[in-house]
C-alpha positions as CSV (number, residue, x, y, z in Angstrom):
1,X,-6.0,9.8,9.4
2,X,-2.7,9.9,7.5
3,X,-1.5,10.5,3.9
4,X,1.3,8.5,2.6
5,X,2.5,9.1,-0.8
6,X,3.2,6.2,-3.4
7,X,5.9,5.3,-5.8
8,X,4.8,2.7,-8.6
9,X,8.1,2.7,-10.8
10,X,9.4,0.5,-13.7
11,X,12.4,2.1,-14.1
12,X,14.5,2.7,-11.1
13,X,15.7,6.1,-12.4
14,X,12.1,7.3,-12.6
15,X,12.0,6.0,-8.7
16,X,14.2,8.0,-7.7
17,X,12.9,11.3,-9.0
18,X,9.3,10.4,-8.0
19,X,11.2,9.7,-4.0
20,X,13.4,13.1,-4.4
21,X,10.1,15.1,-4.4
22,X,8.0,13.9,-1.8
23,X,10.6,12.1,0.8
24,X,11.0,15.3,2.8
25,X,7.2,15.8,2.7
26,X,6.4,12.9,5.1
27,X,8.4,10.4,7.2
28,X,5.9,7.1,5.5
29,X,6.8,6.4,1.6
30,X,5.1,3.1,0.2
31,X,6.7,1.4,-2.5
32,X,4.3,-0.7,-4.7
33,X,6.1,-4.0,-6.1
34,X,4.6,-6.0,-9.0
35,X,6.5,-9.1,-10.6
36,X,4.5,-9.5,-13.9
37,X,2.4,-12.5,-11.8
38,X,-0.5,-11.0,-10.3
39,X,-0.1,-7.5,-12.1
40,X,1.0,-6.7,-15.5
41,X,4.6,-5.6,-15.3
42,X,7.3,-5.4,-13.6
43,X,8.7,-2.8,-10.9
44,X,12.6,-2.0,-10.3
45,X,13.8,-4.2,-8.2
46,X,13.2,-3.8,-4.8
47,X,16.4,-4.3,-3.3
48,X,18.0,-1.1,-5.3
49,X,15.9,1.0,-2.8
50,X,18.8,1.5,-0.5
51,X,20.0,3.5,-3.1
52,X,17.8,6.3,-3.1
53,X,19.7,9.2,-1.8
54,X,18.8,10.7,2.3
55,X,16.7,7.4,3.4
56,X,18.0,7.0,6.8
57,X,14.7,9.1,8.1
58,X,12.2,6.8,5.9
59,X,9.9,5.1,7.2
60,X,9.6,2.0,4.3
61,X,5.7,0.6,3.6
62,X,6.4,-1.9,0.9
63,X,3.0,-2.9,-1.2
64,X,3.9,-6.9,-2.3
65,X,1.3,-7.0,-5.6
66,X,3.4,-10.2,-6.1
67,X,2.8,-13.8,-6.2
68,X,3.7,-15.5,-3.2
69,X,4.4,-12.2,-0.7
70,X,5.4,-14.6,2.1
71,X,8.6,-15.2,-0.6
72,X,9.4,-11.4,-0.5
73,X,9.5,-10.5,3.1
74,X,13.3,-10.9,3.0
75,X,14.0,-8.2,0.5
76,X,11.4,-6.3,2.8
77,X,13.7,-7.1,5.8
78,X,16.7,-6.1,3.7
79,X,16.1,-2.9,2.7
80,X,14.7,-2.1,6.3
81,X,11.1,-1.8,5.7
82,X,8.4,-0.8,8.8
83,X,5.3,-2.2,7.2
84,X,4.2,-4.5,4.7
85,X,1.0,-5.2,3.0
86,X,0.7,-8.4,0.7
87,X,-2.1,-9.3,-1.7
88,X,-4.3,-11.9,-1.1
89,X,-4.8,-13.0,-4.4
90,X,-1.7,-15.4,-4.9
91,X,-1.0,-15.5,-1.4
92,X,-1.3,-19.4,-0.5
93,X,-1.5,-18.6,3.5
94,X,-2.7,-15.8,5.3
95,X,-1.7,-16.7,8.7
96,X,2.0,-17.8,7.7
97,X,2.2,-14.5,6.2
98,X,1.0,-12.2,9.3
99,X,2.9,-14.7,11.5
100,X,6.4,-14.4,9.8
101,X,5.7,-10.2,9.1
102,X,5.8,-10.0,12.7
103,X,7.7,-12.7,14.2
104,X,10.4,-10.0,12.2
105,X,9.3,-7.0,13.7
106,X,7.1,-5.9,10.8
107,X,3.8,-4.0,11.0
108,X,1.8,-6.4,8.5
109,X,-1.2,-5.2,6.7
110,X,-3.5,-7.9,4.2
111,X,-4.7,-6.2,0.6
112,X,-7.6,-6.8,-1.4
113,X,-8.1,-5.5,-4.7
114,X,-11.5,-3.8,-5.6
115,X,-13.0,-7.3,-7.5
116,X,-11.9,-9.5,-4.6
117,X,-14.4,-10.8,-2.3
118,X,-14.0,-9.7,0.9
119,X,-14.1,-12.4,4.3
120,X,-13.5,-12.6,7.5
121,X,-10.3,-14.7,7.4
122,X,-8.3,-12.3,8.7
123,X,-5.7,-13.3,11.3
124,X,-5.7,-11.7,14.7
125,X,-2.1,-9.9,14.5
126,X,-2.9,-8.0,11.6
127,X,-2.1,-4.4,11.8
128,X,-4.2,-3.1,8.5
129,X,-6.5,-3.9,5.7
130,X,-5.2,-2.6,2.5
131,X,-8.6,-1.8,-0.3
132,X,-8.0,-0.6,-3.5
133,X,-10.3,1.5,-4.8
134,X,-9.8,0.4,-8.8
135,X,-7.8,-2.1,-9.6
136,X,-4.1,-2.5,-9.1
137,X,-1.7,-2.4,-11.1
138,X,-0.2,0.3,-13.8
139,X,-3.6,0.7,-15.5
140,X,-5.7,3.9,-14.8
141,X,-9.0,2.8,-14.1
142,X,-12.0,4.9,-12.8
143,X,-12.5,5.2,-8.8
144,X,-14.7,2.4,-7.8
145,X,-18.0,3.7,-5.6
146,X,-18.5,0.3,-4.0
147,X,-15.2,1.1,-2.0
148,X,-16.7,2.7,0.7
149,X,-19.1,-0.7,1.2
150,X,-15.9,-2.1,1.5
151,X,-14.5,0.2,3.4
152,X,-17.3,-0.2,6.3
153,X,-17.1,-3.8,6.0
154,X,-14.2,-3.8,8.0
155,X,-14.5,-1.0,9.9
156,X,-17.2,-2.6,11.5
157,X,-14.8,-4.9,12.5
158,X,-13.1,-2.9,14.1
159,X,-10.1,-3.3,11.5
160,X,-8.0,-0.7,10.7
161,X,-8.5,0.2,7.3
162,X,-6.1,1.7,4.7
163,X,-7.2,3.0,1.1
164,X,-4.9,3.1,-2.4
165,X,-6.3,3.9,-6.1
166,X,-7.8,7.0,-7.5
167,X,-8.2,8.9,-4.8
168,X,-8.4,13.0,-5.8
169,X,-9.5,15.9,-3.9
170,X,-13.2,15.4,-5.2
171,X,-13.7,12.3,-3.2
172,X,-11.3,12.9,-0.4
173,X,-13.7,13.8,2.0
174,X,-15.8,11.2,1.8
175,X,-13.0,8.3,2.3
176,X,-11.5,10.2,4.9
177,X,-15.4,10.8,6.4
178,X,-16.0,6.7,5.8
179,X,-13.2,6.0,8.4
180,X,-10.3,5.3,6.2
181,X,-6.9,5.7,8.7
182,X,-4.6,6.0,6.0
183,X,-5.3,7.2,2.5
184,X,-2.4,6.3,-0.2
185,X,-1.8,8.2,-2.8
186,X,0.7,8.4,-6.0
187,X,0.7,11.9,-8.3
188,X,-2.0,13.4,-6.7
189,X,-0.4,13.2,-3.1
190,X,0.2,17.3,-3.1
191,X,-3.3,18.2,-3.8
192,X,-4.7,15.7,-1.1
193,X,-1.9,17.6,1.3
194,X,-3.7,20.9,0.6
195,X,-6.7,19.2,0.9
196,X,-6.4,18.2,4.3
197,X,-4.7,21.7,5.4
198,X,-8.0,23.4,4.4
């Protein structure tokens, strides 16, 4: 099971402070991208990520809450990403998605926020599932419980399945227990560390 840390950033500045304290912590960083479609406001633009200072070690994981993500894999591609994850709520095909992620050299991982159904439409190349446990966006809701339903939904599938939203040391144990093989985490990433450690 791994920990990757999160940056969910309007302003780029901000970015770059929140990637200054944890990109020596952990080769994987995700960077969350909305575009005021899907989620409420608008990240820094994701092709300013070169910018940050020391990436050449980074292992990119870029989180498309976007409509369209197919549209987007070319800033992916351009900023030299390892993995992407796209929403399924505005995406219009899942297959042309996976198939282009890859056919690029992408690891490709579909998402589903904590209200969307879950099915088993999932195409045969994809790498991850993404759950959020509350929903996405820049809002601070509560952990949702009914994640870890979710959560064995898929493992039973034998998908590999990645968690992202409220995740504190109090219920770290049990999403790492329910067969989660990567928690994401943004602010509370340090205290999951120490977590782990114990």
């Amino acid at each position: 099971m791994e920990i990757i840390p999160t940056i969910l950033e309007k302003e780029l500045s901000l970015a770059e402070i929140r990637f200054s304290q944890i990109k020596n912590l952990y080769p994987w960083v995700q960077v969350d991208v909305t575009d005021n479609f899907l989620v409420p406001g608008k990240t820094f633009e994701l092709e300013l990520v070169p910018k940050f200072e020391h990436t050449i070690s980074t292992l990119w994981d870029i989180h498309l809450m976007v409509k369209e993500p197919l549209n987007w894999l070319k800033k992916c591609l351009f900023i030299d990403a390892s993995r992407v994850y796209g929403q399924v709520e505005m995406m219009s095909d899942r297959q042309n998605f996976v198939t282009e992620a890859k056919n690029n050299g992408l690891e490709v991982g579909l998402a589903f926020d904590i209200e969307t159904p879950l099915d088993s439409n999932i195409p045969s190349e994809t790498d991850y599932i993404l759950l959020m446990a509350r929903h996405f966006g820049f809002n601070n809701s509560p952990f949702d419980q009914k994640i870890f339903d979710r959560i064995k939904f898929f493992k039973d599938k034998n998908l590999k399945v990645a968690v992202d939203g409220g995740i504190t040391p109090d219920n770290f144990s049990k999403i790492k227990n329910s067969g989660a093989d990567i928690i994401y985490s943004g602010h509370n990433y340090l205290n999951l560390v120490n977590e782990k450690t114990d």
